[in-house]
Structures are given as C-alpha cells and as structure tokens.
N, CA, C and O atoms as a GROMACS GRO file, in nm:
protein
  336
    1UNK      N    1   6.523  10.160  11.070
    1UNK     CA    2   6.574  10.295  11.066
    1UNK      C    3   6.650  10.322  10.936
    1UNK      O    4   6.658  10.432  10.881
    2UNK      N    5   6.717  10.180  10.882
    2UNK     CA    6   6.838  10.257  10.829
    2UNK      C    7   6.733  10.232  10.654
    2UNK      O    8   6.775  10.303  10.562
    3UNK      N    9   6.617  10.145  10.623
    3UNK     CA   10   6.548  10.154  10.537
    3UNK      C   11   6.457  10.252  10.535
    3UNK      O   12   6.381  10.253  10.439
    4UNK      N   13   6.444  10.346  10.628
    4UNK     CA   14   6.358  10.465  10.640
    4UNK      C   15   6.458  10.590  10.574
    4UNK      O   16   6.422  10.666  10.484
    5UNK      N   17   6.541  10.591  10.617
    5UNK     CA   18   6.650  10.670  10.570
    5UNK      C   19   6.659  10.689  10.412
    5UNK      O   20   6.656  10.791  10.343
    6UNK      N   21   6.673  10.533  10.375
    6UNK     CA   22   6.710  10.505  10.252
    6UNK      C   23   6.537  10.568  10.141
    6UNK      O   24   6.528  10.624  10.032
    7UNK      N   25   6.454  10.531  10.220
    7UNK     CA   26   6.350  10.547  10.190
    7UNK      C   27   6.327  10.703  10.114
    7UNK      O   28   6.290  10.730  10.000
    8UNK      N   29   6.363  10.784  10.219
    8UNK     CA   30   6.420  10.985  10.232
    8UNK      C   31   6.544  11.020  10.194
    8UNK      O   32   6.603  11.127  10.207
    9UNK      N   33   6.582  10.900  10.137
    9UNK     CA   34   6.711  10.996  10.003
    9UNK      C   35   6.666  10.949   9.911
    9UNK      O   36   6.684  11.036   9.826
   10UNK      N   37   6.604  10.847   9.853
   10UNK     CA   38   6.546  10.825   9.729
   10UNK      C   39   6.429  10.940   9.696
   10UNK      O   40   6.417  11.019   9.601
   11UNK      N   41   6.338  10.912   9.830
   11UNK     CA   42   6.214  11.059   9.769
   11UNK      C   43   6.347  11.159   9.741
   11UNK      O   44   6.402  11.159   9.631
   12UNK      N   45   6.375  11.210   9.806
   12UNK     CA   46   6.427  11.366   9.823
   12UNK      C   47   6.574  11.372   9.750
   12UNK      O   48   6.659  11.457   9.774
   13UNK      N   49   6.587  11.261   9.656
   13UNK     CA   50   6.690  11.281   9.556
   13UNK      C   51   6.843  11.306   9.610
   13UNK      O   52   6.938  11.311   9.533
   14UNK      N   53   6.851  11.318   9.723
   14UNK     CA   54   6.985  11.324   9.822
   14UNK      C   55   7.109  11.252   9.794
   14UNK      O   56   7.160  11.206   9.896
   15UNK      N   57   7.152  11.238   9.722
   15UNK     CA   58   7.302  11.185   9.685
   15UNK      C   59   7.364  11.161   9.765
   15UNK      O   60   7.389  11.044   9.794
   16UNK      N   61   7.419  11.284   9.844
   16UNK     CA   62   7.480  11.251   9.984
   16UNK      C   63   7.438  11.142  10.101
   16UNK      O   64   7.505  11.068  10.174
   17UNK      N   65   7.352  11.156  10.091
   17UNK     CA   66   7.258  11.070  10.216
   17UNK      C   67   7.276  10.957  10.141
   17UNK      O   68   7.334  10.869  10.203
   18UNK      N   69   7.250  10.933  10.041
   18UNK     CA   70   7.264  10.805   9.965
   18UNK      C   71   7.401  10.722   9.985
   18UNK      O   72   7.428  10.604  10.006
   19UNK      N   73   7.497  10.878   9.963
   19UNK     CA   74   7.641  10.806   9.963
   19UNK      C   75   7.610  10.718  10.080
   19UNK      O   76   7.605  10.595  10.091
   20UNK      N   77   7.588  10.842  10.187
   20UNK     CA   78   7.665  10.748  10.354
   20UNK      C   79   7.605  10.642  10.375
   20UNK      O   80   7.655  10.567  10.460
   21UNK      N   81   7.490  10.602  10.311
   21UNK     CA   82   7.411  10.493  10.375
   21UNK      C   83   7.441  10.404  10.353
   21UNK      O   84   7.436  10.308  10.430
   22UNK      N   85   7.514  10.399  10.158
   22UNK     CA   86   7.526  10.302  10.101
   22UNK      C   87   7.710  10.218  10.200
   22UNK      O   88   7.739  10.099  10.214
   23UNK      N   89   7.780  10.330  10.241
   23UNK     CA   90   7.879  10.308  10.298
   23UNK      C   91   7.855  10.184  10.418
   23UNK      O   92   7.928  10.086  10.433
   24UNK      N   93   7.737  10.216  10.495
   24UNK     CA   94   7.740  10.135  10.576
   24UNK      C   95   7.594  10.059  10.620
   24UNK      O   96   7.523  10.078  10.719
   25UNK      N   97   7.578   9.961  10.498
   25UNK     CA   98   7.476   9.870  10.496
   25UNK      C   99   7.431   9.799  10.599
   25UNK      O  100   7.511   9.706  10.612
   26UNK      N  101   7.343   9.791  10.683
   26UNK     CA  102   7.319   9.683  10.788
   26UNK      C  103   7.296   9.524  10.713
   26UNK      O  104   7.278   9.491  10.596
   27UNK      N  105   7.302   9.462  10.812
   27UNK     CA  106   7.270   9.346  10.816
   27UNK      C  107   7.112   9.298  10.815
   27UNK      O  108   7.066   9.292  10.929
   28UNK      N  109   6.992   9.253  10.681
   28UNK     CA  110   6.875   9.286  10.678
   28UNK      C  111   6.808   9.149  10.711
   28UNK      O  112   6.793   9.067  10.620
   29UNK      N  113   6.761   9.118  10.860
   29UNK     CA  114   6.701   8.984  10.850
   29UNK      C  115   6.563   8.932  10.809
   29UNK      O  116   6.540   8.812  10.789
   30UNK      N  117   6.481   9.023  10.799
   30UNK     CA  118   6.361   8.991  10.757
   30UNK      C  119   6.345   9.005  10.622
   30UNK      O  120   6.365   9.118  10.575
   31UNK      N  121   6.305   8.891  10.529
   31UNK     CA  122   6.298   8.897  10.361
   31UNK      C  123   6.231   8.987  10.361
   31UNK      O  124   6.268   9.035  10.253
   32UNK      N  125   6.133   9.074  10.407
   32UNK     CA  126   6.058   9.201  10.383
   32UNK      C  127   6.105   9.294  10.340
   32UNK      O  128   6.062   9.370  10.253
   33UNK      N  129   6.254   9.295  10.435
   33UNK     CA  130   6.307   9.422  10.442
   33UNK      C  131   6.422   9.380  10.314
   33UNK      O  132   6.513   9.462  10.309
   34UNK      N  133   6.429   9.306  10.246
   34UNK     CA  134   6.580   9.279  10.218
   34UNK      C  135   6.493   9.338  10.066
   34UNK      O  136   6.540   9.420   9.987
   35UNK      N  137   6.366   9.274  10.057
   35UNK     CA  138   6.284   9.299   9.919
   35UNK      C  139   6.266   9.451   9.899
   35UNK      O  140   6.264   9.501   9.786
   36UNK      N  141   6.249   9.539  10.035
   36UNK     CA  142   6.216   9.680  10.020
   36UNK      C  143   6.360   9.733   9.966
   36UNK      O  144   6.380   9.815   9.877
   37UNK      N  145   6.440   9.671  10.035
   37UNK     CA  146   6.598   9.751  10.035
   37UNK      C  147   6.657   9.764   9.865
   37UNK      O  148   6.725   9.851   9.810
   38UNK      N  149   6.593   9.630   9.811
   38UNK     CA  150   6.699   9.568   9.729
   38UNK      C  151   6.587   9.657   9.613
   38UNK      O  152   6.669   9.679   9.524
   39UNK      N  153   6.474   9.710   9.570
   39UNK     CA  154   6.389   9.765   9.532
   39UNK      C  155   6.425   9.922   9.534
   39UNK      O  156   6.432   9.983   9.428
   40UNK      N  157   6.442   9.972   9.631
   40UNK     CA  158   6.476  10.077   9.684
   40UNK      C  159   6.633  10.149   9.629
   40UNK      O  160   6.650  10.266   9.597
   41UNK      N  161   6.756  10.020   9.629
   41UNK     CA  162   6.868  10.050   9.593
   41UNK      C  163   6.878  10.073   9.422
   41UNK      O  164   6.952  10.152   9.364
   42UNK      N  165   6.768   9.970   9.355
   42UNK     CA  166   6.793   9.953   9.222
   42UNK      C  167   6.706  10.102   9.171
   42UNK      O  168   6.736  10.155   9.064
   43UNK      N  169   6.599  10.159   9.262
   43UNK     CA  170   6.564  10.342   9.222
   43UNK      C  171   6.684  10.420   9.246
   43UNK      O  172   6.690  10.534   9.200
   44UNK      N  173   6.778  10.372   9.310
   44UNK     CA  174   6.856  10.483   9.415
   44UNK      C  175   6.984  10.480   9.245
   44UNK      O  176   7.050  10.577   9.207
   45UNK      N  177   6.981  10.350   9.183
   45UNK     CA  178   7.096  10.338   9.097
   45UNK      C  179   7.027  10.462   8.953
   45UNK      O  180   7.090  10.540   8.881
   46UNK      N  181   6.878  10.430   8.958
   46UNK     CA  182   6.830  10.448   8.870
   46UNK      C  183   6.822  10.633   8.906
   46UNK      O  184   6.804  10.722   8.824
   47UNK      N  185   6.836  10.642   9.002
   47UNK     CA  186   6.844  10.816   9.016
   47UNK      C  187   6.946  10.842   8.964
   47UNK      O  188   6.952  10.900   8.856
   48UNK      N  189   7.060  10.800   9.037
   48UNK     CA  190   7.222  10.839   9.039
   48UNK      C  191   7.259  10.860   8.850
   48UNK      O  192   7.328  10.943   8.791
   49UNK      N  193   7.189  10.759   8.807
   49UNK     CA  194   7.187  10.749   8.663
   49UNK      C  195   7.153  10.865   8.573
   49UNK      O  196   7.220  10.901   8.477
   50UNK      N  197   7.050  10.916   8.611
   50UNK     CA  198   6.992  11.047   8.562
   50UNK      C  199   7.070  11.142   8.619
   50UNK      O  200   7.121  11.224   8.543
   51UNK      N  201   7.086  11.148   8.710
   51UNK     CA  202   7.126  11.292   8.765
   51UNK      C  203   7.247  11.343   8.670
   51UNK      O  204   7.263  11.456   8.624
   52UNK      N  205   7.351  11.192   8.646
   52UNK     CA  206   7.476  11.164   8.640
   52UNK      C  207   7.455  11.240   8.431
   52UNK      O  208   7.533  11.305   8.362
   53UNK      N  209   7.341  11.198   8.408
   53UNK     CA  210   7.355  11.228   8.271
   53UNK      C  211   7.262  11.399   8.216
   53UNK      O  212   7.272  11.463   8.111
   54UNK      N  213   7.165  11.427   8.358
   54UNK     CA  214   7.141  11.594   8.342
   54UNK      C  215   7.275  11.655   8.374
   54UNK      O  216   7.307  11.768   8.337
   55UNK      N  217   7.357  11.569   8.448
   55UNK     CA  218   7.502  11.674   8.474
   55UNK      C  219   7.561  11.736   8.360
   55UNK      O  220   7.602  11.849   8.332
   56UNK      N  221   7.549  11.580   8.278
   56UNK     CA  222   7.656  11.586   8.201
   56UNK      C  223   7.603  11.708   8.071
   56UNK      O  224   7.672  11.798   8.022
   57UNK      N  225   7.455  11.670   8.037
   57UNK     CA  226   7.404  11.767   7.958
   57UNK      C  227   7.441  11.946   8.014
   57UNK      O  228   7.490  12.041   7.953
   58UNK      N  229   7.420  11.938   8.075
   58UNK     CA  230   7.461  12.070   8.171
   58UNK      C  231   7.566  12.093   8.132
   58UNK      O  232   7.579  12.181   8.047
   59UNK      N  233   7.676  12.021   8.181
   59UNK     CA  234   7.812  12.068   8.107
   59UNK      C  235   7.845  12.087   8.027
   59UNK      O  236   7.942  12.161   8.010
   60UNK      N  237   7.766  12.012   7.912
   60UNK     CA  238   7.779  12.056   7.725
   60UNK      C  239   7.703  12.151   7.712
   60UNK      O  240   7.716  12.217   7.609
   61UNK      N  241   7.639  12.176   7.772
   61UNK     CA  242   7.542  12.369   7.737
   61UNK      C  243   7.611  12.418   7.811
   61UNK      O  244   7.645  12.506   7.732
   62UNK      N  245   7.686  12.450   7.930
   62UNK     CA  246   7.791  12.521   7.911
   62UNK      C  247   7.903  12.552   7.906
   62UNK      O  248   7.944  12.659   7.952
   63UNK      N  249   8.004  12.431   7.824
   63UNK     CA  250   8.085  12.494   7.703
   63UNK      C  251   7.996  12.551   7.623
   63UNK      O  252   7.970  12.672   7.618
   64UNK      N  253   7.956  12.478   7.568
   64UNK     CA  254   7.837  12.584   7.437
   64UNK      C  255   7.849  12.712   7.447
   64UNK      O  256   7.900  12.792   7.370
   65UNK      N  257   7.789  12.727   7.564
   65UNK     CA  258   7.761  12.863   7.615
   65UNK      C  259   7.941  12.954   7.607
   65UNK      O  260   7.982  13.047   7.538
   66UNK      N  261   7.985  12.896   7.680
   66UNK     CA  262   8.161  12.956   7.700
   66UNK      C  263   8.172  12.973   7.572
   66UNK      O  264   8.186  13.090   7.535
   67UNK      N  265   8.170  12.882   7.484
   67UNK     CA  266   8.260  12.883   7.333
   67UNK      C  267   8.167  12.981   7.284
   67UNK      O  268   8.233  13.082   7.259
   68UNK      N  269   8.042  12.999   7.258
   68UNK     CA  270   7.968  13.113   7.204
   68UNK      C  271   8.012  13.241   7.239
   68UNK      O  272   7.984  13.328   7.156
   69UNK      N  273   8.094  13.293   7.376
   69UNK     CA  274   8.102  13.424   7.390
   69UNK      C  275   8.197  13.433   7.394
   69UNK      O  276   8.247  13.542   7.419
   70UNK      N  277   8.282  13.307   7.366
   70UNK     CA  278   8.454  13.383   7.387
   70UNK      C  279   8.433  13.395   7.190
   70UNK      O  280   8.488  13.491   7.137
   71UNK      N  281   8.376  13.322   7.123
   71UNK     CA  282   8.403  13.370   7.008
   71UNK      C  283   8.325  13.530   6.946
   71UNK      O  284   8.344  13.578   6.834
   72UNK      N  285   8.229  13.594   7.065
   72UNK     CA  286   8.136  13.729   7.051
   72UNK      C  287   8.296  13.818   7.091
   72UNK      O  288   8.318  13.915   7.018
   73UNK      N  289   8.384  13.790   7.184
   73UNK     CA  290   8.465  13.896   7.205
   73UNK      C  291   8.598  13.911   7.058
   73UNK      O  292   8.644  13.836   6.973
   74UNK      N  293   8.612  14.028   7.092
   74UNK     CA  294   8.718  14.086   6.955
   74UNK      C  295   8.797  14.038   7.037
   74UNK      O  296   8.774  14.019   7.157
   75UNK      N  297   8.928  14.006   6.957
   75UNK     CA  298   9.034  13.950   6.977
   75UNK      C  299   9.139  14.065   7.041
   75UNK      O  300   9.151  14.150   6.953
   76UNK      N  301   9.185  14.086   7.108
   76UNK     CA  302   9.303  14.120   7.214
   76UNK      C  303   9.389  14.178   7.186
   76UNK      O  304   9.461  14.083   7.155
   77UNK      N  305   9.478  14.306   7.159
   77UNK     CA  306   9.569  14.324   7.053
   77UNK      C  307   9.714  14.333   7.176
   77UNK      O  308   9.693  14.354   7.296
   78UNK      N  309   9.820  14.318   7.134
   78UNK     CA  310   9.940  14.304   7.214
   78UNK      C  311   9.990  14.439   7.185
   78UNK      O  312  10.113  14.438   7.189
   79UNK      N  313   9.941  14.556   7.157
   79UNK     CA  314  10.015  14.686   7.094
   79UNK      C  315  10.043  14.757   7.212
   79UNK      O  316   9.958  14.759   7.300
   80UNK      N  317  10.150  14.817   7.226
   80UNK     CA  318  10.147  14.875   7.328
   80UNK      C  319  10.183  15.027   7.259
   80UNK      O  320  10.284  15.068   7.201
   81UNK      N  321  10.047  15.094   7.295
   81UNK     CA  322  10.004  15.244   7.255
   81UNK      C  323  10.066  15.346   7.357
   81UNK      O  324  10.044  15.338   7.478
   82UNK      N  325  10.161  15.460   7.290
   82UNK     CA  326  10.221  15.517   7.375
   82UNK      C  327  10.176  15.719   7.341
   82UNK      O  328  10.220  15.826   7.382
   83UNK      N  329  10.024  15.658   7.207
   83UNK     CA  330  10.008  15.753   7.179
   83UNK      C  331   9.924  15.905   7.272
   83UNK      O  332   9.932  16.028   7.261
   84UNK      N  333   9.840  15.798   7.369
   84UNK     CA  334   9.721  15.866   7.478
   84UNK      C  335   9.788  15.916   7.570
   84UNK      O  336   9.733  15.973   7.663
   0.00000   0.00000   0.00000
C-alpha cells in the first residue's frame, strides 16, 4: 500500500503526499520492495530537486518583474497642494 502511494506522488509530482509518507516509512521485508522503494525515493529526491530550483527561478523573474515596474512608476511627491 504504502509503495503504491509512493508510487502516485512521484507520477503526480505531489509534494505533500510525499511529505507524509516520507514521515512515516514502514518497515520493507521483501528485497523487492526495499529495491522499488529505495529507486522510487532517489526520483522522489530528484523531483523535490527541480521543483525546488523552478521555484527558485520563479522568484528571480519576479523580483525582475517587481523591480521593472516600481522603477516604470514616477516617483511620489510629499507636496501638500492647497491650491485645488
């Protein structure tokens, strides 16, 4: 069950599901399963890895983005107009 699981957060990219599973590992007695698991965990690192570094790209395009339009706005004036 709990390598089927693991199986459907690796396809389906699930982080979360990943977290909880990884929280509470069973005990794997058949070398079959320990070979699928241990196969399975080193994709699951190899996702977390990517995701971890499209984040990060993400976040530098947008500051980018932020710093590009706060420098498009005119600057702010403190006057206080009592002429209108």
């Amino acid at each position: 069950m709990w390598l089927n699981q693991l199986k459907v957060a690796v396809v389906q990219k699930d982080t979360e599901l990943l977290s909880s599973l990884l929280d509470d590992i069973p005990t794997l007695e058949n070398s079959e399963d320990i070979q699928t698991a241990l196969y399975l965990l080193k994709e699951a690192t190899t996702l977390t890895q990517q995701l971890k570094a499209e984040t990060a790209t993400s976040m530098k395009q947008i500051k980018k983005n932020i710093d590009f339009l706060n420098s498009a706005v005119a600057d702010k004036t403190s006057s206080f107009d009592i002429t209108s």
